[in-house]
N, C-alpha and C positions, 0 to 999 in steps of 0.2 A: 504494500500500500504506500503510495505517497504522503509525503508528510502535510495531512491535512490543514494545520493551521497557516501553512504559508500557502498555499495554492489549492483552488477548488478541482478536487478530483474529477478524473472525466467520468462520464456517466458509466454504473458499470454495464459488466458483457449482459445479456438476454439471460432470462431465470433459467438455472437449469436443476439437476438433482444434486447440486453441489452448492445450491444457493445459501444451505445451512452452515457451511465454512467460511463465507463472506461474514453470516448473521453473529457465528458464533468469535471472530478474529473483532468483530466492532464491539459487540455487546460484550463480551466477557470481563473487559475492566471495571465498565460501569457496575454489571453484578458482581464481580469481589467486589468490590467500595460498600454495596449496598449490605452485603452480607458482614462484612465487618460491623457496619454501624449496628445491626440485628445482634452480633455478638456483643457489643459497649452498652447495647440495650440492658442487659441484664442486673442480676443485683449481684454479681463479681465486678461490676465499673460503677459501683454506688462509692460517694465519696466517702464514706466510712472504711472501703475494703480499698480505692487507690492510695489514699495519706497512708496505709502500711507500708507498700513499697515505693511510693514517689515520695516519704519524707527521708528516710536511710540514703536515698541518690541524694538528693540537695543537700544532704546535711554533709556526705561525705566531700560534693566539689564546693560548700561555701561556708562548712562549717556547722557549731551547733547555733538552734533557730527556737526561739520562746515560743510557747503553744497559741497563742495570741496572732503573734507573726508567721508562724506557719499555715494556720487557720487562714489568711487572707492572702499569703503567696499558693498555696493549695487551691484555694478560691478561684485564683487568677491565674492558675496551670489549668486545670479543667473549664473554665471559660476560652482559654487561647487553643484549648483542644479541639473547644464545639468549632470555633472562627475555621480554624487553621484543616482541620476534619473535614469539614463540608465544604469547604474550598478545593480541597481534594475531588470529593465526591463532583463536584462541580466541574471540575474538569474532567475527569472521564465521562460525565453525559454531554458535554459541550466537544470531544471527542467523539462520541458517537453520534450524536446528532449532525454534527458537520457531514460525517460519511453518509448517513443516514438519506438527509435531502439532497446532497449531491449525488448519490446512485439513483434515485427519480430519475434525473435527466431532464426535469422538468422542472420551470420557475416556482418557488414555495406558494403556497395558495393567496400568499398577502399579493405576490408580484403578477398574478394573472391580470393581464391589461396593461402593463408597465414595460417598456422598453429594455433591452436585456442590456447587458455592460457590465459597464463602474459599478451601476446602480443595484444592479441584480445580484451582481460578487456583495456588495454590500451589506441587500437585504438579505443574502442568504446566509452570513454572519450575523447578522441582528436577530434574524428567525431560530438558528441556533444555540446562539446564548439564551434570549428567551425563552427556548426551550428547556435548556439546560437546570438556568433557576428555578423554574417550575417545577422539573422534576426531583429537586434537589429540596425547594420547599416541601414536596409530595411526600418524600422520604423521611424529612427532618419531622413534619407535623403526625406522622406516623408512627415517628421513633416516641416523640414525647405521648402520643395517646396511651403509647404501649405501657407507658414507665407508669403512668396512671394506677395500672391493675399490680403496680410490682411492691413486694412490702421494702421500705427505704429506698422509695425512687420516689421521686416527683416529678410531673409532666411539666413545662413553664410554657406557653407562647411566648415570653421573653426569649428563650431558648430558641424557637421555631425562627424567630425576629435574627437575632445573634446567626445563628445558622443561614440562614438567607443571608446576610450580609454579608459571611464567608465566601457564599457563592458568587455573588454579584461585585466585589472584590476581586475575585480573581478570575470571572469574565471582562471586568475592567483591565486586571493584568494584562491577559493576554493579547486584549485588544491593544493595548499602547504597547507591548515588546513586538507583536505580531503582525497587524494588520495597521497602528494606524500609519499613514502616507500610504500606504501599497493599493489603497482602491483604486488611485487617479497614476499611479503607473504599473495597473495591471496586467501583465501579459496577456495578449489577445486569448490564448488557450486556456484561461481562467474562466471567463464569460461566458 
């Protein structure tokens, strides 16, 4: 496969019985990601059971740390988990949605009646971040419903919130290292 985020792939070859090796080479990162977040779901990633092993690491590279101040650096390592996690997760749906609407061969359903180009390289990036978030909020608001029914878990839309932000951070990422300048000098074999 080509490296999707700098160039839009050509449409692929005609469905054949092999078309589940394309499905399974795009989707497969997205579902590890997804399935990891199902494992962090549980109550073995309740902050009760991480502050056993993430306080012994921090105290070994920065020393010993008062219960006080642990409580609020622990805080703010499981919060940079959610950001930094689902930013993850977010790229591999914004990875697989790139491949995804560029094997159509066809302009996304926003671009029907719009001129194909710049424009269309463009919207077919916008279509796929949006995507991306989307599914990434789909996942995150799923993960806290879950945590709901778990004894010492707590579900937050705060979280759902934090999570999403992760994603849409670093669909910002990759748009400003990746794509932005390259619409207006895209190669013609991109459009």
């Amino acid at each position: 496969m080509r490296p999707v985020f700098f160039c839009r792939p050509a449409p692929g070859p005609p469905r054949n019985h092999e078309d589940w090796r394309w499905w399974l080479n795009v989707w497969t990162p997205a579902a590890i990601a997804v399935a990891i977040i199902c494992v962090e779901s549980t109550e073995t990633f309740s902050s009760q059971h991480t502050s056993s092993w993430l306080r012994p690491i921090f105290q070994h590279l920065f020393g010993a740390i008062s219960d006080s101040t642990w409580d609020f650096f622990h805080h703010l390592l499981r919060k940079s988990g959610h950001f930094v996690g689902y930013g993850t997760v977010a790229f591999t749906f914004l990875r697989a949605w790139l491949h995804t609407l560029a094997r159509s061969g066809s302009p996304p359903a926003s671009l029907v009646g719009w001129r194909r180009g710049p424009t269309a390289l463009l919207s077919w990036r916008v279509e796929s971040s949006i995507l991306a978030i989307l599914s990434t909020a789909i996942v995150a608001s799923c993960d806290e419903f879950h945590q709901t029914f778990l004894p010492g878990r707590t579900g937050s839309p705060v979280d759902v919130l934090l999570d999403t932000a992760g994603a849409c951070t670093l669909c910002l990422l990759v748009w400003l290292v990746c794509w932005s300048g390259r619409a207006q000098h895209a190669p013609a074999a991109d459009s």
